[in-house]
N, C-alpha and C positions, 0 to 999 in steps of 0.2 A: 510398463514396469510398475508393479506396485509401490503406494507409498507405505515405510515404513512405519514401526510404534511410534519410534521416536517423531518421525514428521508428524502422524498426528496426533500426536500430544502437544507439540511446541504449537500447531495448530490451532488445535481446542485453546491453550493460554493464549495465544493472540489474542483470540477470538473474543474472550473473559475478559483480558485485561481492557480490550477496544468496546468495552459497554459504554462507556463513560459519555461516548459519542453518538450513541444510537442500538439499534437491533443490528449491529454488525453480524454478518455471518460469511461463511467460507465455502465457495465449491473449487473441487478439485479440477484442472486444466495444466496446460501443458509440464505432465511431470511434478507440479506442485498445487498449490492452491491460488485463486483469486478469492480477495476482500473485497467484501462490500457492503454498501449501506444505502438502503432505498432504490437498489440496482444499477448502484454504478460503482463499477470497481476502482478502488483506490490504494491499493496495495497488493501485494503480492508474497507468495514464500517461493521460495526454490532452494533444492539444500538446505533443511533448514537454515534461512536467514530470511528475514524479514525485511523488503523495499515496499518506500513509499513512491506514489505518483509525484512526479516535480515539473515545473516548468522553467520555463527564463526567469520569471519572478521569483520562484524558491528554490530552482535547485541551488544558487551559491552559498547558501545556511548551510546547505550539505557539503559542498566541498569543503566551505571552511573548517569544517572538523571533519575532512578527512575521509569524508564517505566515499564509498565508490559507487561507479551507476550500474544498473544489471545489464548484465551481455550476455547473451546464447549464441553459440555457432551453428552453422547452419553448413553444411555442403563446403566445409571448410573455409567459410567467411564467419566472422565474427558482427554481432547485432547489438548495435547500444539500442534500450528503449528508456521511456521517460521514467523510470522509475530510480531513484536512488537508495544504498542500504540504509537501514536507520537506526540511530546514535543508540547507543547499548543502553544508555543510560531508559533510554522509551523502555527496555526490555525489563527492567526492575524499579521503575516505579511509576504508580497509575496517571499521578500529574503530568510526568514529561511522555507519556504514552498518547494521553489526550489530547495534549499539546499539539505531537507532533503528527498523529494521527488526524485530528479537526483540520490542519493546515494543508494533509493531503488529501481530504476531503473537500476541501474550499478548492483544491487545483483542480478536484476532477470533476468538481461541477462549469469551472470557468471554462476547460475542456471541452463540454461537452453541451451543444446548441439547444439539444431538446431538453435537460436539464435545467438550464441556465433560464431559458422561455418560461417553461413552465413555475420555477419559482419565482420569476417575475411576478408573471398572473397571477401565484399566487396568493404573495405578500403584497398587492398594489389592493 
């Protein structure tokens, strides 16, 4: 199914606002978009709404206000994955954008082994 104007325009402003953290950019996947930065995805759109990557470490910052986690159904089962929506307030203004964008940034590199190696090597 194609994505809509509307999805990519909300898109494209992610996209914008998530400078502040790097060359973010966006490819389109399952029905929506994946975020990323230096090739690793840390975010995601579907419907337009915007989740970030979380773990045990971060996602309770999200429950505590109220977020919810992304779910897809599948073959009439329902899929929690690590991602949680993000706090409206990230959606109008560039500091709590960064904020919280940089934090699901730091998750999806702890995430992820070849990542995590390599900036090891290569800040030592």
């Amino acid at each position: 199914m194609p994505l809509s104007q509307e999805e990519r325009e909300f898109k494209n402003y992610v996209v914008d606002l998530m400078q502040s953290i790097g060359p973010v950019s966006a490819r389109a996947m399952f029905g929506g978009y994946g975020i990323f930065l230096d090739g690793l995805m840390f975010a995601l759109i579907a419907d337009s709404v915007l989740y970030f990557k979380v773990d045990k470490k971060t996602e309770e910052e999200f429950k505590a206000k109220g977020l919810e986690p992304f779910t897809y159904s599948k073959k009439g089962k329902s899929f929690k994955m690590s991602y949680c929506e993000a706090p409206e307030d990230a959606l109008e203004d560039i500091e709590e954008m960064k904020y919280w964008a940089q934090k699901a940034y730091d998750t999806a590199l702890r995430l992820s082994p070849q990542k995590s190696k390599k900036r090891r090597e290569h800040h030592s």
